[in-house]
Each structure stands twice: as C-alpha cells, then as structure tokens.
C-alpha positions as CSV (number, residue, x, y, z in Angstrom):
1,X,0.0,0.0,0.0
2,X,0.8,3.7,-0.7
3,X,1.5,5.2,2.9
4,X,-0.7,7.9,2.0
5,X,-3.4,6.4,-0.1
6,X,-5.9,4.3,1.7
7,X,-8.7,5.6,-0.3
8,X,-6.8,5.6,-3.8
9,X,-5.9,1.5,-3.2
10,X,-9.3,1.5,-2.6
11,X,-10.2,3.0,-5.7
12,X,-7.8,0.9,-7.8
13,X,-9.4,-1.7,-6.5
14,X,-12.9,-1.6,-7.6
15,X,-11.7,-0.5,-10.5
16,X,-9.7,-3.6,-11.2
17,X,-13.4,-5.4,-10.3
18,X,-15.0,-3.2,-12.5
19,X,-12.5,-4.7,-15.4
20,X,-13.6,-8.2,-14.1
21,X,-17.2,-7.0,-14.3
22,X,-17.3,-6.2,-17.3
23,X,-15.0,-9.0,-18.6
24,X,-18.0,-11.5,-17.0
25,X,-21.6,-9.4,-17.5
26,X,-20.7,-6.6,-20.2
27,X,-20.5,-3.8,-17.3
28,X,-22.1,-5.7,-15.1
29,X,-25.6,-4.2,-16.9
30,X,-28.6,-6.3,-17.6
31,X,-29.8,-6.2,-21.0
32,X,-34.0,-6.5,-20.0
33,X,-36.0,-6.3,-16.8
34,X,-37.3,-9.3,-15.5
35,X,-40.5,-8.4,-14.1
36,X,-43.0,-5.9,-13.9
37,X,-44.5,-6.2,-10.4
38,X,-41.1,-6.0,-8.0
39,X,-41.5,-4.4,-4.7
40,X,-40.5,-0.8,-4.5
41,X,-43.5,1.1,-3.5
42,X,-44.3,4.6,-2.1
43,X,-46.7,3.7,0.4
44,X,-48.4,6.4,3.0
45,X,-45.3,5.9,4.9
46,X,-42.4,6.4,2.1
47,X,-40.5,4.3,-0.3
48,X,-40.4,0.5,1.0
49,X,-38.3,-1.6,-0.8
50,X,-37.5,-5.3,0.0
51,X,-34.2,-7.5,-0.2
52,X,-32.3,-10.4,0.9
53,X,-28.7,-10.1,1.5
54,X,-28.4,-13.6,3.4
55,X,-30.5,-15.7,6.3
56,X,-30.8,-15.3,10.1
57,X,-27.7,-13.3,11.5
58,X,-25.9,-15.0,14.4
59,X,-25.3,-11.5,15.6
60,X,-25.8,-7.4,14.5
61,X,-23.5,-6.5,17.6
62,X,-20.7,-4.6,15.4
63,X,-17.8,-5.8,17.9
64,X,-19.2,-9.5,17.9
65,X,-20.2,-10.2,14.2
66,X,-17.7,-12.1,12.2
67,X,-20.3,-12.0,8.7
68,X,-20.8,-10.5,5.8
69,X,-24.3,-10.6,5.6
70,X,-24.4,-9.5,9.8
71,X,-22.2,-6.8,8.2
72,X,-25.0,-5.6,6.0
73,X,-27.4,-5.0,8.7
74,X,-24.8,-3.3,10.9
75,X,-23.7,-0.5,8.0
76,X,-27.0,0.6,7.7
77,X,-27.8,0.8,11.4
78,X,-24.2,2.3,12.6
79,X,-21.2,4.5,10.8
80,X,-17.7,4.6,11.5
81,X,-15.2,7.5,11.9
82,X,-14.9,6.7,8.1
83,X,-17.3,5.3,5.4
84,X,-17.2,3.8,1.7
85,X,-19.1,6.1,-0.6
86,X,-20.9,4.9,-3.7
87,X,-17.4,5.5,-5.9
88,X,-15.4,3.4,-3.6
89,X,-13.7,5.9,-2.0
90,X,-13.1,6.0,1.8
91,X,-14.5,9.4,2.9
92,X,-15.2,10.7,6.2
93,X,-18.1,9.5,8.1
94,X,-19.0,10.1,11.5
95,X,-16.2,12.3,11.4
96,X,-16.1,15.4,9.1
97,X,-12.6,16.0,9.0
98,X,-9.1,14.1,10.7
99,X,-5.4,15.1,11.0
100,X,-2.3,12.9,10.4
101,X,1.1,12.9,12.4
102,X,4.4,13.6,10.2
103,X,5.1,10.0,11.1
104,X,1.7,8.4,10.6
105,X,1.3,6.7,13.9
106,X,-1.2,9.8,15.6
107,X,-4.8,10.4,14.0
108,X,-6.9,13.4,15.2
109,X,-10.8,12.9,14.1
110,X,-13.4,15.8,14.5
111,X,-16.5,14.4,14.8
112,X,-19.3,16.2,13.2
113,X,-21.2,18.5,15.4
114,X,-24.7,17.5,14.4
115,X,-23.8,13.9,14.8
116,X,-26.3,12.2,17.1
117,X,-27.5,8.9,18.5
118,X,-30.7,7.8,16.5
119,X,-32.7,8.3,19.9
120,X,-31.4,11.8,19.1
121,X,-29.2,11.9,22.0
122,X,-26.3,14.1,21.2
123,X,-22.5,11.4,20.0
124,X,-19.7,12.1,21.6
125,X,-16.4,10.5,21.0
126,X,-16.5,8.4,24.2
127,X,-18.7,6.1,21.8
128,X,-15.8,5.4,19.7
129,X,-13.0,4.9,22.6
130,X,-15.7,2.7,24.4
131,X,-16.7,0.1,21.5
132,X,-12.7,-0.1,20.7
133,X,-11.8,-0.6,24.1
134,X,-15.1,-3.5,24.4
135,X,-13.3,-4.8,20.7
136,X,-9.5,-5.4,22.3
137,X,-11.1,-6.3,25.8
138,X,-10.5,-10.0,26.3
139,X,-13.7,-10.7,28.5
140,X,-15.3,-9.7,25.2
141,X,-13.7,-12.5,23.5
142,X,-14.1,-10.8,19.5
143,X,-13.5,-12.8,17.0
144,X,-12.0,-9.5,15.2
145,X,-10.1,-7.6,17.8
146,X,-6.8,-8.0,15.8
147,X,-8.5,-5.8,13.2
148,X,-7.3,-2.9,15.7
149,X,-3.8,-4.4,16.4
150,X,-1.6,-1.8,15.3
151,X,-3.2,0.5,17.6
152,X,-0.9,1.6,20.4
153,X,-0.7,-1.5,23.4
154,X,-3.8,-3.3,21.7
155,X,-1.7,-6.7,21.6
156,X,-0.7,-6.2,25.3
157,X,-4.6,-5.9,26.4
158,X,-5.6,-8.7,24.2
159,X,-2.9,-11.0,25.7
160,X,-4.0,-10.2,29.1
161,X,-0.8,-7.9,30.1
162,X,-2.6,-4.2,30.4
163,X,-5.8,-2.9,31.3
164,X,-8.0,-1.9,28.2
165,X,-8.1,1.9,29.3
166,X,-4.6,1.7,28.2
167,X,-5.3,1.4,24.5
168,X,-4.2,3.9,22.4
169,X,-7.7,6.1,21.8
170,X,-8.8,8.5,23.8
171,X,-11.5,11.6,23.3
172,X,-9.4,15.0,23.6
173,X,-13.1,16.7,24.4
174,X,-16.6,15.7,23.4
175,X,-15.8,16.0,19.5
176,X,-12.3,15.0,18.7
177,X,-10.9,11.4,18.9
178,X,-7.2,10.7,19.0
179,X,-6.0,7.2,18.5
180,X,-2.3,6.7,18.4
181,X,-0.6,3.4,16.6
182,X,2.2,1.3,17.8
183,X,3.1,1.1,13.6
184,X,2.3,3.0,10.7
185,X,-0.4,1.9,8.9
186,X,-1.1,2.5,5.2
187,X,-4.8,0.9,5.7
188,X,-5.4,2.5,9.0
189,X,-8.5,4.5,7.4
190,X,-10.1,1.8,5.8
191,X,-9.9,-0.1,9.3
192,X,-11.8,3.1,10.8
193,X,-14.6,2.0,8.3
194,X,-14.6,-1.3,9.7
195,X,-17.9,-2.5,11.0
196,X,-15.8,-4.2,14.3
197,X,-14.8,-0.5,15.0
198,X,-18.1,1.6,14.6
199,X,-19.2,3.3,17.8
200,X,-21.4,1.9,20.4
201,X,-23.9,3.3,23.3
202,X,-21.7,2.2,26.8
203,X,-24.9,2.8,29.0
204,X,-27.1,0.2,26.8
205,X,-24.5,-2.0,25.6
206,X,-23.1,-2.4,29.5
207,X,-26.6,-2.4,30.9
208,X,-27.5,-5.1,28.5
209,X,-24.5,-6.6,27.4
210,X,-26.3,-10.4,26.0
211,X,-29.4,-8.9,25.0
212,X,-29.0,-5.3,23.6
213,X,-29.5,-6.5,20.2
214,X,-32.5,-8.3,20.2
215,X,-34.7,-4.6,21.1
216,X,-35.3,-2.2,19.0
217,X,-35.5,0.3,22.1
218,X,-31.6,-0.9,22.6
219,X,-30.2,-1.3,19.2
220,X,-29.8,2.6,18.9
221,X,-26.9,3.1,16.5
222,X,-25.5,6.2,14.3
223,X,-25.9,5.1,10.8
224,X,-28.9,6.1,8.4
225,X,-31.4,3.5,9.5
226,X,-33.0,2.3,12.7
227,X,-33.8,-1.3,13.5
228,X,-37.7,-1.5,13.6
229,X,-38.3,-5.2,14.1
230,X,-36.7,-8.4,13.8
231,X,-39.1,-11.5,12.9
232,X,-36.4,-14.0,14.0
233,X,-35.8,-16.4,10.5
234,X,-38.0,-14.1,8.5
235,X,-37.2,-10.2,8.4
236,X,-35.5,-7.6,9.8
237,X,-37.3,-4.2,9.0
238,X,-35.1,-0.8,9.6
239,X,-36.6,2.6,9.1
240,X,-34.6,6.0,8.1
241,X,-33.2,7.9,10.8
242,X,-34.3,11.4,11.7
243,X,-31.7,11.9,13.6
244,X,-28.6,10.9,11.1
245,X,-26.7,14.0,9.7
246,X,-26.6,13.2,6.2
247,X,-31.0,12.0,6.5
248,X,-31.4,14.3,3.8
249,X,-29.4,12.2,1.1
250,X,-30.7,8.5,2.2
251,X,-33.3,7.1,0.2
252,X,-35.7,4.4,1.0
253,X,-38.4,5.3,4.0
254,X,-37.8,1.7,5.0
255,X,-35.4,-1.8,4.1
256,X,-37.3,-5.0,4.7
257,X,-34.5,-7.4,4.9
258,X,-35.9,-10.5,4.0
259,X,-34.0,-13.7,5.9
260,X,-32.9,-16.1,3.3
261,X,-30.2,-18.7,3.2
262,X,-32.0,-21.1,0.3
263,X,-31.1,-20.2,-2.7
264,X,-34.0,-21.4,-4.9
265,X,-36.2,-19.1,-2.4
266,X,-33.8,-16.4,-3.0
267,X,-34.6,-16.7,-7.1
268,X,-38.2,-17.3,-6.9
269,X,-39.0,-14.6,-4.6
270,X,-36.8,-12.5,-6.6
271,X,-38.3,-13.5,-9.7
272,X,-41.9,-13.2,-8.0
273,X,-41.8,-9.3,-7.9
274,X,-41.2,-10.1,-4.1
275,X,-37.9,-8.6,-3.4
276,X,-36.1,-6.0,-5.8
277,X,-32.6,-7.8,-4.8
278,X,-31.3,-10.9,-3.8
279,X,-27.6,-12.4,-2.5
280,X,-26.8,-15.4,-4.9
281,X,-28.5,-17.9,-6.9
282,X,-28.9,-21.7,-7.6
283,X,-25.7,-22.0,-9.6
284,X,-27.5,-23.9,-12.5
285,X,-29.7,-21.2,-12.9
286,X,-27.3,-19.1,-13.5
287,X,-27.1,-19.1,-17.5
288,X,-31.2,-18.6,-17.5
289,X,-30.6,-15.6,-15.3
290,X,-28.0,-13.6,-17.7
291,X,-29.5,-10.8,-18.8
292,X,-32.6,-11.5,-16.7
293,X,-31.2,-9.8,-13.6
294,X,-28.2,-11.6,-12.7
295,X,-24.9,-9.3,-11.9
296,X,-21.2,-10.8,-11.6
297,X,-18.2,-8.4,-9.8
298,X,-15.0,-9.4,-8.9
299,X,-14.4,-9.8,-5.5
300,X,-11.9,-10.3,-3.1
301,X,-12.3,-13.2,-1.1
302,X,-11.3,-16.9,-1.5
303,X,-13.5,-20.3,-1.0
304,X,-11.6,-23.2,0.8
305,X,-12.0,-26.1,2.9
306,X,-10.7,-25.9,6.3
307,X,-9.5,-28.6,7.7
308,X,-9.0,-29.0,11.6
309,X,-5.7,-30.1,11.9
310,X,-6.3,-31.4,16.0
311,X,-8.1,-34.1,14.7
312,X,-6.5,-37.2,14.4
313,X,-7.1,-38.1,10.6
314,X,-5.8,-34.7,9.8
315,X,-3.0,-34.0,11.8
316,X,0.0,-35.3,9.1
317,X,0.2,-32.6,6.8
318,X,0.8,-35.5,3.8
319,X,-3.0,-36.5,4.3
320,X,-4.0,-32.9,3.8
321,X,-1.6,-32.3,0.9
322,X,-3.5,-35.3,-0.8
323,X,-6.7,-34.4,-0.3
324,X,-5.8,-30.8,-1.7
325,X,-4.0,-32.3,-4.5
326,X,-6.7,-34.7,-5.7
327,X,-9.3,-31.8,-6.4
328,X,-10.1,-30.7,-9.8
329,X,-10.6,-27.3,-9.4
330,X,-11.3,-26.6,-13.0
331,X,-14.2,-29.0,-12.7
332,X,-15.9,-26.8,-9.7
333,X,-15.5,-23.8,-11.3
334,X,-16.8,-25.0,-14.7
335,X,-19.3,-27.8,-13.9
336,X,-20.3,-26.6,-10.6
337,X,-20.3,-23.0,-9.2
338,X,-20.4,-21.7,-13.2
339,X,-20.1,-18.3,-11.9
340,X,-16.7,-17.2,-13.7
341,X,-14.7,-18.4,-10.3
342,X,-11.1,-18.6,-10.8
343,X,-9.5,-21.9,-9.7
344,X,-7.1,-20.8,-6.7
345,X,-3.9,-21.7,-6.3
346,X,-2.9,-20.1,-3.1
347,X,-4.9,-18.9,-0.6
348,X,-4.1,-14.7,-1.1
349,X,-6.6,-14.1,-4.0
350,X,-6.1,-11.9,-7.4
351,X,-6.7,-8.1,-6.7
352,X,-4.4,-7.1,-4.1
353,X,-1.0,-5.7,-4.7
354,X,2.4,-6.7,-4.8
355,X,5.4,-4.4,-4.0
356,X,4.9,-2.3,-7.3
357,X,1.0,-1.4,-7.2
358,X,0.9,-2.4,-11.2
359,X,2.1,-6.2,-10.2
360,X,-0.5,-8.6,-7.9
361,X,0.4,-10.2,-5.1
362,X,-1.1,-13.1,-6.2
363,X,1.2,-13.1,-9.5
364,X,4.2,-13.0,-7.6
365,X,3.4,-15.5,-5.0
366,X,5.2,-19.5,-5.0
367,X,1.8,-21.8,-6.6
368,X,0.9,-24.3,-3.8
369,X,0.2,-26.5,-6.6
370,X,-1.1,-26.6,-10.2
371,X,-4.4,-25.4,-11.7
372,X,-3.6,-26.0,-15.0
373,X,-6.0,-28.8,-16.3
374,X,-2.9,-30.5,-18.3
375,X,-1.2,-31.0,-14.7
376,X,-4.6,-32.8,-12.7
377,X,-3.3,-36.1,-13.5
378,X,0.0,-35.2,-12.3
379,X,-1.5,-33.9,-9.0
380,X,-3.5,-37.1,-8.7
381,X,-0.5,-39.4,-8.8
382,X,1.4,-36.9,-6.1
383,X,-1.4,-37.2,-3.8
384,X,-1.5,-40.6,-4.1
385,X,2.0,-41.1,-3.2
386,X,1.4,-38.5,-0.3
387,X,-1.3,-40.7,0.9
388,X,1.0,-43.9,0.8
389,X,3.9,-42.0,2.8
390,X,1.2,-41.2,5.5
391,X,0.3,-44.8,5.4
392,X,-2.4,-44.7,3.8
393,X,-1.3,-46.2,0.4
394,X,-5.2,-46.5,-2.2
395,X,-6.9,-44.9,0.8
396,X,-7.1,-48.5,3.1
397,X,-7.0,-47.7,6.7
398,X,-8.5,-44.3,6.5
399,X,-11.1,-43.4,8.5
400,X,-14.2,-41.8,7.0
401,X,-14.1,-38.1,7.7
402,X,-17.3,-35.7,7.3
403,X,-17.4,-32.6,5.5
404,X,-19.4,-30.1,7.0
405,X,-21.3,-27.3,5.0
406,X,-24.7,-24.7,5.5
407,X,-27.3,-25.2,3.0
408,X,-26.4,-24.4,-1.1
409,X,-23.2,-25.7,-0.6
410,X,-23.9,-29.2,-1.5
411,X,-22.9,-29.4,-5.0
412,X,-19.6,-28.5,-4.4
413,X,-19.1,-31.1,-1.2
414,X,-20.6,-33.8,-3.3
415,X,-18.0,-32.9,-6.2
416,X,-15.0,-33.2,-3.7
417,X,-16.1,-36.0,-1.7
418,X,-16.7,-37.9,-5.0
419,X,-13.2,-37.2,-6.1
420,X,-11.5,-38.3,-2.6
421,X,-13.4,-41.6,-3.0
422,X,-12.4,-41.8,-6.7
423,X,-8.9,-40.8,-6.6
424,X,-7.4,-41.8,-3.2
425,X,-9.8,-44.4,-2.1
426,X,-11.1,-42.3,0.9
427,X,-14.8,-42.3,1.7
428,X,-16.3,-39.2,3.3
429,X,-19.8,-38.1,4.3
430,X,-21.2,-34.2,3.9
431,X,-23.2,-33.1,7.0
432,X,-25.1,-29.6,6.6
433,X,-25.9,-27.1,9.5
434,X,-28.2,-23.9,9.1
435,X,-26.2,-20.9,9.0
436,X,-26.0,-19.6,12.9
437,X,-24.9,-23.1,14.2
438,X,-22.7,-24.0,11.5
439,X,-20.5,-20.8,11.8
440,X,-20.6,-21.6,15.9
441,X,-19.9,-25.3,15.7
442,X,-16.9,-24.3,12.8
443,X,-15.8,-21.7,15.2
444,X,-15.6,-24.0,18.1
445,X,-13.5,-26.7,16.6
446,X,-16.0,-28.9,16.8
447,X,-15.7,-30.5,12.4
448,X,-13.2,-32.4,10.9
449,X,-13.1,-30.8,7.4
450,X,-15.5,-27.5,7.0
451,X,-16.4,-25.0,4.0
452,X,-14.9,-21.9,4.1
453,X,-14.8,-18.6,3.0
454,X,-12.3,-15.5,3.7
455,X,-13.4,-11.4,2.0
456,X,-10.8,-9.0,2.4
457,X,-11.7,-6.6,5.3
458,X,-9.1,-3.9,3.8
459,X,-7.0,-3.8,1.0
460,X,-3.3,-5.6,2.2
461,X,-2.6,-9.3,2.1
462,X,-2.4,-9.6,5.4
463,X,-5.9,-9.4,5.9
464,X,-5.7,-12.8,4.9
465,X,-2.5,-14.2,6.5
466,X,-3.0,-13.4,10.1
467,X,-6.0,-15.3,10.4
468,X,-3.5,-18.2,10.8
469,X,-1.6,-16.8,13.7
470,X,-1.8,-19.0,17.1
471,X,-4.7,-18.7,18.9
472,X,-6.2,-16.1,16.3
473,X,-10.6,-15.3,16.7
474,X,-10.9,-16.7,12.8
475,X,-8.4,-19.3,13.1
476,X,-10.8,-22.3,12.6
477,X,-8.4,-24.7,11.7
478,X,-6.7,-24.7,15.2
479,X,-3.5,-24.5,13.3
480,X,-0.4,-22.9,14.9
481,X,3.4,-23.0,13.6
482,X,6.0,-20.7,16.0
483,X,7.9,-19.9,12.5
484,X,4.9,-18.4,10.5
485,X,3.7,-16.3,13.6
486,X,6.9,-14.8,13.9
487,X,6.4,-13.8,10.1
488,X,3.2,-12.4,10.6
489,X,4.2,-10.6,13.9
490,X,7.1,-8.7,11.8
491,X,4.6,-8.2,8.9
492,X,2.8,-6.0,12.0
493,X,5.6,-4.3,13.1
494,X,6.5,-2.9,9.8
495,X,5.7,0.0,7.9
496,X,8.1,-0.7,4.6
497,X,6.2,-1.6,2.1
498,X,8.9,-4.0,0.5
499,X,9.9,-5.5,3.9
500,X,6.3,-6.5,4.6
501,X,5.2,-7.7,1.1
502,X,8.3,-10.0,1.2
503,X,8.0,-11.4,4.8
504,X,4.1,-12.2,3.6
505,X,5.0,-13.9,0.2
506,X,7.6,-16.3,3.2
507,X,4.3,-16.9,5.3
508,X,2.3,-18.0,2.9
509,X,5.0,-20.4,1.5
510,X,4.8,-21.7,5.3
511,X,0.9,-22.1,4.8
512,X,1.2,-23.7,1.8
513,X,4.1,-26.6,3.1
514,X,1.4,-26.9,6.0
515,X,-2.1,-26.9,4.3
516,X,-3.9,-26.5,7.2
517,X,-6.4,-25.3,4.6
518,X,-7.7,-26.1,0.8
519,X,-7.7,-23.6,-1.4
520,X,-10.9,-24.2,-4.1
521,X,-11.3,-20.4,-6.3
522,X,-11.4,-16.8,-6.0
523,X,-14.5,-15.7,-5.3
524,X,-17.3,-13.9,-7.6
525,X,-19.9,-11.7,-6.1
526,X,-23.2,-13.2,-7.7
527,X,-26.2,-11.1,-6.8
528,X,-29.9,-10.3,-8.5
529,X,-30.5,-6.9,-9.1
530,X,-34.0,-5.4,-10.7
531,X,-33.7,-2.6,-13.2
532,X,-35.9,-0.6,-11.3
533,X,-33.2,-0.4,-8.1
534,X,-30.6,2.3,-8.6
535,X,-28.3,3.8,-6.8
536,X,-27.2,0.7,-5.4
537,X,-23.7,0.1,-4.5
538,X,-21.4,-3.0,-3.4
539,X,-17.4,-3.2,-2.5
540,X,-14.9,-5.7,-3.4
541,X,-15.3,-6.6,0.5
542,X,-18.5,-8.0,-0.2
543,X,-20.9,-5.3,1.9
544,X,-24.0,-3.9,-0.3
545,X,-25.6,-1.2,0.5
546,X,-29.1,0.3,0.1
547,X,-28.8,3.5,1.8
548,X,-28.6,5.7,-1.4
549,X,-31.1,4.0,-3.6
550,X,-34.1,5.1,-5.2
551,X,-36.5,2.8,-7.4
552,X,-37.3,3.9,-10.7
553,X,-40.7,3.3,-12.2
C-alpha cells in the first residue's frame, strides 16, 4: 500500500473489479427487466423496498459479528469514523474532517457536530473509545479484535498484560478522537470504516451486554437507518433515521431485509416481484438468469476447505496435501459453481497488490500447486503417493471423515467428496448445519473438514494471513506453527512496504508446506438486481448497501 493512499488502493481496486465486471456481465448491466410487479413502493409511509442479503444473522453487535451478511445489517444501522461512498472511496463519516502525524502513527478525528444517537441523543467521542476498548477487551472474546492491532498497546490488552483503558484512543473533548498506533499503517482509514470498529452506546451496551441487540429500544446506532423489528428467520425491517446528519441524502423510508439462506427461495422470490434484490443464486440457474437480472463483480475473497488439523485423521500434513492435491478445481468452477470463479492456487486471492501497485500479489506468489488442467493427473498421482507416505497407500486404513457445509453448498461437497473416493480411495460423508450453528460449531473446533470462506476486510494481504496466527478469533483450523507467527508478527511491526510484502510472500509459503487449509477459487460476487433499483452500491469486500437507492418506475 501507498503510505498515503488508503482511499486511492481502494479506488484501484474496484476499479480492477470493474475490469472483471465487465469481462463477465458486459458492465455488469442487464440487457432487460425481468418483471413488472417487483417491490419498490411509495406507500403512506415512504418508499419500502424489499431485499435479501443472506438468512438469520448470528449476531448485529458490530464488535461481535464475524459476517458479511451480519455486516449488511450493521452498515445501515451504525457509521464509522470513516465510510465507503458509492465511488469506492473511503471518505469521512461520523467524522467530518481528521489530521495525520508527520510520522503516521497519531490520527486526530473531529466528529461532526450534528452527529447524534438515532434516539437523538447528542455522540460524543467516548462512543468510539468505548466500542474499541469493548473490541481489544479480552472478557469480550471478538473474534475481530486484531483488526485494531496496530493501535498503540492493543496486543498487550488482548494478551492479558494491560488494562483496556490503556489502549491507544482517547476523546481529547466531546468532539475530537485521538488514536495513536504502535506502527504506521497504510490501511489505518479503511480499518476506521470497519464495522468491528463503529461506535457503540456504553450505557445500553453495558446495561444489556447479551441482549442489547434483540430490542429495538436498545439497538440505537449512528448510521442512516433504525432497527424497527426483527421477525427472527423471517425479516429484519429498519426505518430511516431522523436523527442521522446526512437523512437528507438516504433514500428508501424503509429496508425490509428479507432472511434467506436457500437459494432457490432467494430466485423465486426474486423472480416473483417479491424482493427487488437478492444475494446469490442456484448455480445452475445461472445461465437462465444472464441478462434477466443476474450481476457478476470481482471480489476479493477466496472459497476453501478448512480442515481441523487437531483431529486425528488430519494432523499429518501428507493427508492434507492429498486431499488438496486430488481436487479438480477446473471442474468446480466449470461444472459446478459456473459463476466465472477462478481456480485458486494459493490462498491470497487476485486483486491485491504486490510491492509495485501495477504487479498482484497473487502473481508474484510461489503456486501451492497446479491449476492448470494439463497438470490434474500429475496432482492425482502426487497425492496418491502423499497418501501412501502417510500410510495410507489406495486410501485403506482411513477413517471416513465428514465434510461439514450450510445449506447451497452441497454441490460442491458432493463434487470433492466424490473425487477423494475416486482418486485416493477415501470415503467421506457431507453433514449440513443452518447458517447460525454452522458458523458456531466451525468456530468451536467442533468439524473435521469445514467449507470456508475468507473477503478481504481492507485492502493488504495480510488481511488474509494473520487469520492463521496462534490462537487467532478466525483461526478455525486450530493450526499454529511458531515460524509463521513470527512472520506475521514482523509483517505488523512494519511500515516498509517492501519489507512487509516480502515477509508475507515467506508466510504463505509456510501455509502452503502446512495446508492447514484447501484452497478451491477466488470468489465472484453473484447477486440479482432489478432494473428498477438504482443507486445501489457493493465493495470488493462483499458489503452492499441500500442507503442511497431510489427505485425507478
């Protein structure tokens, strides 16, 4: 990253995805509207519009959420210090103007003056030193509070060694916030846009610290909208805030998130007029769909398997090499997901930099293996000798693992279970969990091999590397290696940009000689859109946003 240019790298990136937009969809532009009775009304109380950006949240607390679709509710409801505007650039949010130090480790944030609760009580920048403080605070046991790691003495409070009022933000009066970092930080801003650091209400949140978020007289955030209802497993409705600064500018009256996780409900509903927009699609609908609503964007994110390397059948890195080895990527991405995926093969996907901004990091980096359809075979035999050196030789004496998944997933586990039978001999079962209690039971360790998926939460490598660090909130796999946290400690306590782009380009090379994880493809964003929504914006991160739309008629 530029030292200086957060919001240019920010830039450069969706305008890379717009090249990979239009590459897929022809500018991402559908040619004909698909229905003539969508949602989208102007009822006695405003515009109403109706979506689905995923099912049931496991949480909307901004310092507890680990989701992108948990992250959808919580940008409409709160706002950072920072924001993402509709071009992609990261702009000042709560705040209306900030100041750098010479050396880039002090930020000075004014907070607007008309920036108030959405009970209309007046902000004030305890909020923000308060919900980073709760993030770092170990009792509160985030999942994210390394995203806030190069902020002075956050590492020490996480490991237990200082109090939390020792972190490095404080409020210099009711209006200004000044956080001091232990590093220079070229992403810093982007981070202050962050849902894990958006402000939160200390009386409410401490007064009702389990259940704060289930009440819409407790939910009170900063952001445009206000949590009206929640209909648990069917709809969360938010209304426009009076009280935000910028009410003016936000469009609909009301957002009925509609809770979806199947996908075929997702394309009927969407295709019944019932919601105007809709996260994914049944993959082998996807042809019928082009220019019938359906939008592909780059995205910057990888699909993988995780595998849990305490568990006994896992825990030789040759078994896990094989059953990486014996997957036909190409296969998945053409037979299967169909939705212009790129085979992976690393686990940093395309779209991020190298040392020279014009090269990707992803170009540079050492292959874990081959993608090329040529070389399958090759791979097949390799893993098969991996399997033998493990002792395992045609798969005899193998246990039969399970491969956990949340519903629309199947397709792909039965294409990579069928290959581990046919290839190496080893027979595995798919077990699915709805979406709340298969993140948890993922989380917990409790799985042998689970599906994954990893979005960039700012624009640097990293934000896929030190996932893998000891003991890390979004290490799932339970894996740990003393060399590669030592590279990913440096990585952190460096602000050259050559130094820290080569030390990550050694730690995933340690990643890759481990394979605690199986890479499958780089992610696409697949979502429905109708004609009639505009003013609709995503980010390569994978948050939409509805704030700024109006439906045309």
């Amino acid at each position: 990253m530029k030292k200086s240019v957060t919001r240019k790298s920010l830039v450069m990136l969706l305008a890379l995805t717009m090249l990979v937009t239009t590459a897929l969809t022809g500018c991402g532009k559908k040619a004909t509207n698909n229905t003539g009775n969508q949602t989208g009304n102007d009822t006695a109380d405003g515009l109403v519009i109706d979506v689905s950006v995923g099912p049931e949240p496991e949480t909307i607390d901004p310092t507890i959420n680990t989701t992108v679709d948990g992250a959808a509710y919580i940008n409409h409801a709160f706002e950072g210090l920072m924001k993402l505007d509709p071009e992609g650039n990261i702009v000042e949010g709560t705040a209306e103007s900030y100041e750098v130090s010479e050396d880039g480790l002090v930020y000075t944030f004014k907070i607007r003056d008309n920036a108030k609760w959405s009970d209309g009580t007046p902000f004030t920048a305890d909020a923000f030193v308060y919900a980073w403080q709760r993030l770092v605070d170990p009792a509160t046991a985030s999942q994210y509070n390394y995203i806030i790691d190069m902020v002075k003495n956050a590492n020490e409070i996480m490991a237990g060694e200082m109090d939390k009022s020792e972190l490095g933000i404080k409020a210099l009066d009711e209006k200004t916030v000044e956080v001091t970092l232990a590093v220079a930080t070229p992403y810093f801003l982007e981070i202050c846009a962050f849902p894990a650091t958006f402000p939160l209400r200390e009386d409410i949140v401490s007064a009702n610290p389990d259940t704060w978020i289930q009440d819409a007289s407790t939910y009170i955030g900063n952001g445009p909208y206000i949590l009206d209802t929640w209909d648990h497993q069917s709809m969360i409705v938010m209304k426009k805030n009076p009280n935000y600064y910028g009410v003016e500018k936000v469009g609909p009256d009301t957002i009925n998130f509609h809770l979806m996780e199947d996908k075929n409900t997702i394309l009927a509903s969407f295709e019944n007029g019932e919601i105007l927009f809709g996260d994914d699609l049944p993959s082998e609908e996807i042809e019928r769909m082009t220019d019938k609503g359906l939008y592909i964007q780059g995205q910057l994110g990888t699909y993988f398997l995780c595998l849990n390397v305490e568990n006994e059948a896992l825990k030789d890195a040759n078994v896990r090499k094989a059953l990486t080895l014996a997957i036909d990527r190409n296969y998945i991405v053409n037979s299967v997901t169909k939705g212009g995926q790129q085979p992976a093969d690393t686990f940093v996907p395309t779209g991020l930099s190298d040392v020279e901004t014009t090269t990707e990091f992803h170009e540079v980096s050492n292959k874990w293996y081959s993608v090329d359809p040529a070389d399958y075979e090759a791979n097949v035999k390799e893993a098969k000798k991996l399997l033998a050196d493990a002792g395992y030789a045609d798969g005899k004496g193998f246990p039969t693992v399970e491969l956990m998944i949340n519903p629309g997933h199947e397709s792909i586990a039965e294409a990579v279970i069928y290959m581990w039978q046919q290839e190496l001999g080893i027979n595995a079962t798919i077990s699915s969990q709805d979406w709340a209690v298969f993140s948890d039971t993922r989380s917990s360790g409790d799985y042998q091999i689970a599906r994954h998926g990893w979005l960039a939460d700012y624009n640097d490598p990293i934000s896929f590397l030190d996932m893998w660090v000891t003991g890390g909130g979004n290490n799932d796999a339970k894996y740990s290696n003393t060399e590669y946290d030592k590279l990913i400690k440096q990585v952190k306590a460096s602000s050259d940009r050559k130094e820290r782009i080569d030390l990550m380009h050694q730690a995933e090379d340690v990643l890759a000689k481990d394979m605690p994880i199986i890479p499958l493809y780089f992610y696409t964003d697949l979502y429905l859109k109708s004609d009639k929504l505009e003013g609709f914006y995503t980010s390569p991160l994978g948050f939409k946003f509805f704030s700024n739309v109006s439906v045309a008629e």
